[in-house]
C-alpha positions in Angstrom: 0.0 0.0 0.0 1.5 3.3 -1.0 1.8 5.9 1.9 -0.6 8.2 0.2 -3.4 5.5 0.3 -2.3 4.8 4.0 -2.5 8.2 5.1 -6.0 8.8 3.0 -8.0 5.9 4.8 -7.1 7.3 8.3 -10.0 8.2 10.2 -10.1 11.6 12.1 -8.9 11.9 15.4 -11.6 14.5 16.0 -14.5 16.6 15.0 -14.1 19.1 12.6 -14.3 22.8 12.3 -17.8 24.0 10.9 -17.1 26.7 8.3 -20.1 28.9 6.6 -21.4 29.2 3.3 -19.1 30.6 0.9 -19.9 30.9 -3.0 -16.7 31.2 -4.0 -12.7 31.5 -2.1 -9.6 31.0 -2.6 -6.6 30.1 0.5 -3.0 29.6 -0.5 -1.8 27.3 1.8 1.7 27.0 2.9 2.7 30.5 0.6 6.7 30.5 0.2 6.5 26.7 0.2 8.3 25.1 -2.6 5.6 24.0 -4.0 3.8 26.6 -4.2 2.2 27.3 -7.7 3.2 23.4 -8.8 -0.5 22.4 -6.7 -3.9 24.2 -8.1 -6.4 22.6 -7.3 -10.2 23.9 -7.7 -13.0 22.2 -5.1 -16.5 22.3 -6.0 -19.1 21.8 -4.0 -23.0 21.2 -5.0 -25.0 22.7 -1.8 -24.8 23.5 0.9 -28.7 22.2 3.1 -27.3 19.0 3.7 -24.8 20.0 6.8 -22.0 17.7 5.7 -20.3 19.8 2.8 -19.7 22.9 4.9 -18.9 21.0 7.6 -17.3 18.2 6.9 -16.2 17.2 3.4 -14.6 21.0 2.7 -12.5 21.3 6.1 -11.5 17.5 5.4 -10.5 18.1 2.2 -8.7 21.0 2.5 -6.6 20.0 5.6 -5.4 16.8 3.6 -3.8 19.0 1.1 -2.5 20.7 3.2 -0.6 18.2 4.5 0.1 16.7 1.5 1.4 19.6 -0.3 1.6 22.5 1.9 2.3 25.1 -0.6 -1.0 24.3 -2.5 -3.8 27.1 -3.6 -7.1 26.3 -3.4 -9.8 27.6 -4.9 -13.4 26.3 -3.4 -16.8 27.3 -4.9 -20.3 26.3 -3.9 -23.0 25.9 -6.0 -25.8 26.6 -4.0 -27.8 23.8 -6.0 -27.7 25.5 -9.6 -25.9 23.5 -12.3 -25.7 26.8 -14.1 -23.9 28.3 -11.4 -21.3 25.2 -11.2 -20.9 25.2 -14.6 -19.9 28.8 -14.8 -17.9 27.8 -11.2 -15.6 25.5 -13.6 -15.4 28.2 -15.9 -13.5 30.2 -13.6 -11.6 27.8 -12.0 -10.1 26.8 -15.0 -9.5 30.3 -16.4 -7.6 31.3 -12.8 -5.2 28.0 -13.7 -6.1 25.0 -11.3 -4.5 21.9 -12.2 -7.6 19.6 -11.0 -10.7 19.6 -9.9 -12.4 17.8 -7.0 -16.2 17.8 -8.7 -19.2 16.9 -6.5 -21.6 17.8 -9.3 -24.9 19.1 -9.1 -26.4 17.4 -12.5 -24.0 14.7 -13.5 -25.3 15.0 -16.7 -25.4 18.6 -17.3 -22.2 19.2 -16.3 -20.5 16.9 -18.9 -19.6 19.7 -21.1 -17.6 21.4 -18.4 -15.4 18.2 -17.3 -14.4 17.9 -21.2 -13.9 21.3 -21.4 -11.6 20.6 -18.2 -10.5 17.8 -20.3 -9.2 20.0 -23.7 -7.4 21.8 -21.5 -5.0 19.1 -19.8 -6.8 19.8 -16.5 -7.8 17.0 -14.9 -10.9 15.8 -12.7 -11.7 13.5 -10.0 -15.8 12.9 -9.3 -16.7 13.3 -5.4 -19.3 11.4 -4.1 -21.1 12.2 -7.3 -20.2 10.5 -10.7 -19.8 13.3 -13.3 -20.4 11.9 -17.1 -17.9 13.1 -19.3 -14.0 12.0 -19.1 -13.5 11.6 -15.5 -10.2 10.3 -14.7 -10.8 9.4 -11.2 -13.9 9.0 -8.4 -14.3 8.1 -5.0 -17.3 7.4 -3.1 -19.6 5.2 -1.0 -20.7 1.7 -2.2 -24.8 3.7 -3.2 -26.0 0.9 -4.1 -25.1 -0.8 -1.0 -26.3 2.0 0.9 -29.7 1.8 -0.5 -30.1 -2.3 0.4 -28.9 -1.5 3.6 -31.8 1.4 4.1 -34.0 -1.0 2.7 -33.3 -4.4 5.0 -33.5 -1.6 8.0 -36.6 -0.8 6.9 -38.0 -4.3 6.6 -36.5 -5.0 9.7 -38.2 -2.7 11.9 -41.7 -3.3 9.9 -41.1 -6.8 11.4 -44.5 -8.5 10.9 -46.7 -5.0 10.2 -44.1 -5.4 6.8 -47.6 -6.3 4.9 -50.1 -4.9 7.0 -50.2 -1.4 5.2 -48.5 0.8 2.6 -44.7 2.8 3.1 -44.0 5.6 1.1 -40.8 6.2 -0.4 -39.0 9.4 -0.8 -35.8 9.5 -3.2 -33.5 11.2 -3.6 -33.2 14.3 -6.4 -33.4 12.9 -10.0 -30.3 14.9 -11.3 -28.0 12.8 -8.8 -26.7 9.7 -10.2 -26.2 8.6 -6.1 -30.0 8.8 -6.0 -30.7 6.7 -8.6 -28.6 3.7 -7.0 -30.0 4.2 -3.7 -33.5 3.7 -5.4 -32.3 0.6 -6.9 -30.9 -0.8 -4.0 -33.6 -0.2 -1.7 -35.9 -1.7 -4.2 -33.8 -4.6 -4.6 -35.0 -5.5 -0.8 -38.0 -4.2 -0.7 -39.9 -5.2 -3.7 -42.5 -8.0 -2.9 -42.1 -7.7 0.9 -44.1 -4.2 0.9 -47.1 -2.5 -0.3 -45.7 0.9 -2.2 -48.3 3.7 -1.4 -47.1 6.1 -2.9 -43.6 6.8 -4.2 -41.8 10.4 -4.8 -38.3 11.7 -6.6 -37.6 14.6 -4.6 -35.9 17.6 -6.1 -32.6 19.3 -5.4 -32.9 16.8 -1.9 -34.9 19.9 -0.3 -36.4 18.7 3.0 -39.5 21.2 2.0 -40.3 19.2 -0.8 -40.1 16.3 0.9 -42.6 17.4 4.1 -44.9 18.4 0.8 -44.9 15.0 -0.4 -45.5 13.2 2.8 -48.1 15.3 3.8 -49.8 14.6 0.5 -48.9 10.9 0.7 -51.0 11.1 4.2 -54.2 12.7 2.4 -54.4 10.5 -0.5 -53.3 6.8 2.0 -54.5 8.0 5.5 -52.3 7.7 8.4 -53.7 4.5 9.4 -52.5 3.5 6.6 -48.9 4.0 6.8 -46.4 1.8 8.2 -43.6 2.8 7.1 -41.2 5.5 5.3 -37.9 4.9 3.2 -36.1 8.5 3.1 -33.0 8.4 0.9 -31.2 11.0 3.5 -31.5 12.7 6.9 -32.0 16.1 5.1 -35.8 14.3 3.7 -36.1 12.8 6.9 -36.3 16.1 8.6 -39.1 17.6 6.5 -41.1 14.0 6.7 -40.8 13.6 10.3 -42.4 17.2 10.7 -44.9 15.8 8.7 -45.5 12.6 10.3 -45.8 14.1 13.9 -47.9 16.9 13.0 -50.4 14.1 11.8 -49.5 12.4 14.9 -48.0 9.4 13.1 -44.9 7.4 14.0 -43.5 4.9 11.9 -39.8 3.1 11.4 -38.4 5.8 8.9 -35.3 5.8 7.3 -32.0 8.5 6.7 -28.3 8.6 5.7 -25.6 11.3 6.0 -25.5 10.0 10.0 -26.6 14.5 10.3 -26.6 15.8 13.9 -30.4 16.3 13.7 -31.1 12.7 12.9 -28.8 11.3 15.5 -31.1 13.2 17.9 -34.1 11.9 16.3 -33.3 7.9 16.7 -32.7 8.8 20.4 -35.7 10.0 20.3 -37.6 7.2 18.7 -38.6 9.4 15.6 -36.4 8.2 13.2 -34.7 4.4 13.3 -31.6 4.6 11.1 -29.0 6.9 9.5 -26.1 5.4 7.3 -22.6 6.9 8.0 -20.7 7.3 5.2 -17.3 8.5 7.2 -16.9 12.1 5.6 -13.0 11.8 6.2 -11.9 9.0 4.5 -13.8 10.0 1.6 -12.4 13.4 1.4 -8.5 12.4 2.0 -8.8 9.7 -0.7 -9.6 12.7 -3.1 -7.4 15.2 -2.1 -4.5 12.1 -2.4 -6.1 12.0 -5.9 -6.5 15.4 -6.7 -2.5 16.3 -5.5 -1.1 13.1 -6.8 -2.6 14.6 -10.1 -1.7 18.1 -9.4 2.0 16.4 -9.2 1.9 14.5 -12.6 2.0 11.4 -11.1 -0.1 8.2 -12.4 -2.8 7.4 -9.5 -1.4 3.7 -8.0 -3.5 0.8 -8.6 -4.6 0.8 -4.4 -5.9 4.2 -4.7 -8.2 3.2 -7.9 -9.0 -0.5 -7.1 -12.0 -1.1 -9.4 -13.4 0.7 -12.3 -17.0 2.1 -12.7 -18.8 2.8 -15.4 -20.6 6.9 -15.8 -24.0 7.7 -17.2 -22.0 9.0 -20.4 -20.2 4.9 -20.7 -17.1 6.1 -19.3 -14.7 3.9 -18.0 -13.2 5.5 -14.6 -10.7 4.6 -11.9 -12.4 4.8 -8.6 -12.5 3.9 -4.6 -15.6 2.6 -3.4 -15.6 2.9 0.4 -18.5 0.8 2.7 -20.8 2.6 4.5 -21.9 1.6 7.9 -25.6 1.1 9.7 -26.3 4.2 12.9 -29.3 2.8 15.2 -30.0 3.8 19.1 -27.7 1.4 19.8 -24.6 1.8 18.3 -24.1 5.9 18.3 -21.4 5.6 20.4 -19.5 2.9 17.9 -20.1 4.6 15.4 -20.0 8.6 14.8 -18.9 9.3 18.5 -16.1 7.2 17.6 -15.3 8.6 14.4 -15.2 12.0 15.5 -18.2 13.2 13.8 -19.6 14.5 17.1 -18.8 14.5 20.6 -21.7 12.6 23.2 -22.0 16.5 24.8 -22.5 18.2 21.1 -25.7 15.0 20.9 -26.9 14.9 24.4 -28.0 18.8 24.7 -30.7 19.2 27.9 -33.7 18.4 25.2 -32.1 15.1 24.7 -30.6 14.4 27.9 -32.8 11.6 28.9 -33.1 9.9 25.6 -29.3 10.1 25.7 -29.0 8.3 29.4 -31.5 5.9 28.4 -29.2 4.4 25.2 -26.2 4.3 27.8 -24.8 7.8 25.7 -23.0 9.3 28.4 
């Protein structure tokens, strides 16, 4: 194993530092270093209403630059959810002179015609998270498909024996996300024939307000007595769903990834059952190691690209698919306590106290 790979896969020691929204910066790191000018690299992000990009997968990223090359300039956009605005994000990050580009695209189709513009011009691109069609030379990300069977057998699991005694609804993920579209298919893959499918929604731009729309629609037209369940693709649905579940005084096993603050609080609460964790920093240390190794000339070795995947425009690209994990009531602590995500005091504020002492989160 190279000592790239080894120092990429290392999970943080600690939480890290939540940083704002920012449309568009740039931070030299390191300035004077002798590197300095060798390492461009431009980060784009898609959004910013699901907590982890500003939180997480930006601070992440940037500090394993760092420390890979500390003379590198960064400069970091966020696309507030408009593919227009990323595409014109990648128009100036490649007319200020970064070497790569760490994508997270909002429309992996769309945004094709940047990443071969990117391409003509010798810059290179590595997909985050998101697989961006077009020539790609390198991705990393989660297992989604995975994710989605694991949402789905949670699911099935807490329906036990009600699994046939009413309808779920399901709300994916946004349509322009090629993730969301494997979570679908995984979750179907364990739930089709062992539930009744109410009613079934693709959810725009992931935007929990859409979401609460659609359940509370999907209430009118079943009835709550109906309902025995919910399959949200991520914690960011979950939170507009579970508003409307409770205001129709309705609680079911319901479903979440992203392992968001919000949601831990909600399984200890008994309002939501699962979360998947997706460990932010491995994630975003494998694609900085990408994105500098690139920056650097260097061909990406075989352990940081073991397998090949396949984009929505039949493009054949490197990649790292990581596994993602399974965060119930009972294994918080395990889990994104121990990974550094949050600290038991940043979960167990005074609303949650008891709920906390109750799961032995002390």
């Amino acid at each position: 194993m190279t000592r790239t790979l080894r120092s990429a896969i290392a999970l943080a020691g600690a939480a890290a530092l939540s940083l704002g929204v920012v449309a568009t910066s740039a931070t030299a790191l390191g300035a004077g270093s002798e590197k300095q000018g060798d390492v461009k690299i431009g980060l784009l992000l898609p959004e910013s209403k699901t907590t982890r990009y500003e939180k997480f997968d930006r601070p992440y990223i940037e500090a394993k630059i760092r420390e890979l090359a500390p003379g590198a300039h960064i400069d970091y956009y966020n696309a507030a959810e408009s593919a227009t605005t990323q595409q014109q994000q990648v128009n100036t990050a490649l007319a200020k002179g970064d070497k790569v580009l760490i994508l997270d695209a909002v429309d992996a189709k769309s945004i094709q015609s940047s990443v071969q513009k990117a391409h003509a011009a010798g810059v290179k691109v590595v997909a985050y998270d998101r697989l961006a069609q077009g020539p790609v030379d390198a991705y990393v990300s989660y297992d989604n498909h995975k994710v989605g069977e694991l949402q789905g057998k949670a699911l099935l699991d807490a329906l036990g024996d009600k699994a046939k005694s009413g309808e779920i609804v399901m709300h994916n993920g946004s349509p322009t996300d090629p993730n969301a579209a494997e979570f679908k298919a995984g979750a179907h893959s364990v739930l089709d024939g062992k539930v009744k499918i109410g009613k079934e929604y693709d959810t725009p731009n992931w935007d929990p307000n859409n979401a609460n729309q659609q359940m509370s629609g999907a209430i009118s037209a079943l009835g709550k007595d109906k309902i025995v369940g919910v399959y949200s693709a991520n914690d960011g649905l979950a939170a507009g769903i579970s508003t409307a579940l409770k205001a129709a005084g309705i609680n079911v096993p319901l479903t979440g990834q992203d392992a968001q603050l919000d949601a831990i609080q909600r399984i200890l609460l008994g309002t939501q059952t699962i979360t998947i964790e997706k460990p932010y920093k491995p994630e975003a240390d494998i694609a900085a190691t990408m994105a500098v190794d690139l920056a650097e000339g260097k061909e990406l070795p075989s352990d940081l690209t073991p397998t090949t995947v396949t984009s929505g425009s039949d493009q054949k690209v490197p990649a790292t698919l990581l596994t993602p994990v399974v965060v119930n009531k009972g294994n918080i602590k395990d889990t994104v306590v121990k990974d550094g995500l949050y600290t038991v005091k940043e979960i167990c504020t005074p609303t949650y106290a008891a709920a906390c002492k109750a799961a032995g989160l002390e």
